[in-house]
C-alpha positions in Angstrom: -17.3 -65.9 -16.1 -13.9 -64.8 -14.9 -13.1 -68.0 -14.6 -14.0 -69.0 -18.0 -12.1 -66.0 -19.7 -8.9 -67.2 -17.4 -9.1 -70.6 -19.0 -9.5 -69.6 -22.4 -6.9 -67.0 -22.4 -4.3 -70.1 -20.4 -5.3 -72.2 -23.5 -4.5 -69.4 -26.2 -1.5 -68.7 -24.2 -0.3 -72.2 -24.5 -1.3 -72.8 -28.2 0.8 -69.5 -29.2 3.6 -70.8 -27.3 4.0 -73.8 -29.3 3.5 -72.3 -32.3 6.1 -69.6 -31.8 9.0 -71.7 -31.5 8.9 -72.6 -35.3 7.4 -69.7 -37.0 10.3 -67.0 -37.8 10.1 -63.4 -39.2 11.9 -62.2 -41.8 14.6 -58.9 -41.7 12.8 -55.8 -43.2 12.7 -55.1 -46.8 11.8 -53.2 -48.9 12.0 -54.2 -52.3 10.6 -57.3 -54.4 12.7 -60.1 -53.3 13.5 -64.0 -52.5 12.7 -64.2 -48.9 12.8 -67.7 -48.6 14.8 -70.5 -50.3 13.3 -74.3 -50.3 10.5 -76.3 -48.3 8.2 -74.5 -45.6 5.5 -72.8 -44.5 4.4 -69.2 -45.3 2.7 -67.9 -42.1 1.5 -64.4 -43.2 2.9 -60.7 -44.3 3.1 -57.4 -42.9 3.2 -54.8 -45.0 4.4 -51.0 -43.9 3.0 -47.9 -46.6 4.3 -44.7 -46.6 0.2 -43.5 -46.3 -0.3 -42.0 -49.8 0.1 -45.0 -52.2 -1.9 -48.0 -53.0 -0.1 -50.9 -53.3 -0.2 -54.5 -54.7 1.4 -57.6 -53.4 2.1 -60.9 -55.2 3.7 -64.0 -53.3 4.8 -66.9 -55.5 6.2 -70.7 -54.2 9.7 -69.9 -56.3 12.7 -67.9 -55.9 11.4 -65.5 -58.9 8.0 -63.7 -60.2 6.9 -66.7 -61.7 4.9 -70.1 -60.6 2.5 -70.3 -58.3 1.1 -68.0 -56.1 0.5 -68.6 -52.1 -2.1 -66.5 -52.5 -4.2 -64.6 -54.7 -3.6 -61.0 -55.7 -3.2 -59.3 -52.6 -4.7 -55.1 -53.4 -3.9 -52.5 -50.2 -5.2 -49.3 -49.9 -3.5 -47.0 -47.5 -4.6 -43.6 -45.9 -2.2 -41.4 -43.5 -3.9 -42.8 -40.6 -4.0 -46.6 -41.5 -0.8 -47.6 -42.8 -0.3 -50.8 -42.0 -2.0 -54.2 -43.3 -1.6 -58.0 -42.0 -2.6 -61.0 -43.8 -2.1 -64.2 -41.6 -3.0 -67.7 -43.4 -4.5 -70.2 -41.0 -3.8 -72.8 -42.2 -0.1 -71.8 -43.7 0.5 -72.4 -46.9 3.2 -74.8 -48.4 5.6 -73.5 -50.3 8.2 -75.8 -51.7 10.4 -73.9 -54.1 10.9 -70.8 -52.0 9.2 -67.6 -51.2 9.1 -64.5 -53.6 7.3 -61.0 -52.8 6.6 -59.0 -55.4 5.2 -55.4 -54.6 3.8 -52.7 -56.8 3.4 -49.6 -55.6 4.8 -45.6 -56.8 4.9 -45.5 -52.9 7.8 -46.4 -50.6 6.7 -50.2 -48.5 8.5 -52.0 -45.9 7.1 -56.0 -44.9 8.3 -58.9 -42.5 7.5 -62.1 -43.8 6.6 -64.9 -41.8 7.5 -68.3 -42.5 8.5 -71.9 -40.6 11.6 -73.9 -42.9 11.3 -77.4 -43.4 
């Protein structure tokens, strides 16, 4: 059995590794915004509440709040304990104009994006 666990946490090692050389996160921010320009792939999101506000996130392939979205309506609910929410996409998804986040909260959010250029 220990065996079997070392193996299969080599293999995961190995697989994360060449993954990680491609896939980059994004600064901090903290606002809607372009976070991405061009061709890639959109990897997933982190997104940082304050703990009191729910908050909604839209992701379109463009540099504005229009076109199509990476993924549907994303809805967060927060608590003071729980603040935090990741959504990874396995597969990525394509993007080809760009990527553009667009939040809705009363709240204060911070999110990394990440993302692999073409």
């Amino acid at each position: 059995m220990k065996k079997t666990i070392a193996i299969f946490t080599l293999i995961l090692l190995l697989v994360t590794m060449s993954w990680a050389g491609d896939v980059r996160q994004s600064a901090q921010f903290g606002k809607d915004m372009c976070v991405a320009t061009g061709d890639g792939l959109f990897h997933g999101i982190i997104v940082m509440t304050d703990g009191t506000y729910y908050a909604s996130v839209d992701i379109y392939d463009n540099t504005a709040t229009s076109g199509a979205k990476l993924i549907p309506t994303w809805d967060i609910s927060t608590n003071s304990t729980d603040r935090s929410r990741t959504l990874s996409i396995n597969p990525p998804a394509r993007y080809y104009k760009g990527v553009y986040v667009d939040i809705t909260t009363s709240g204060t959010i911070k999110y990394m994006v990440y993302k692999e250029d073409r």
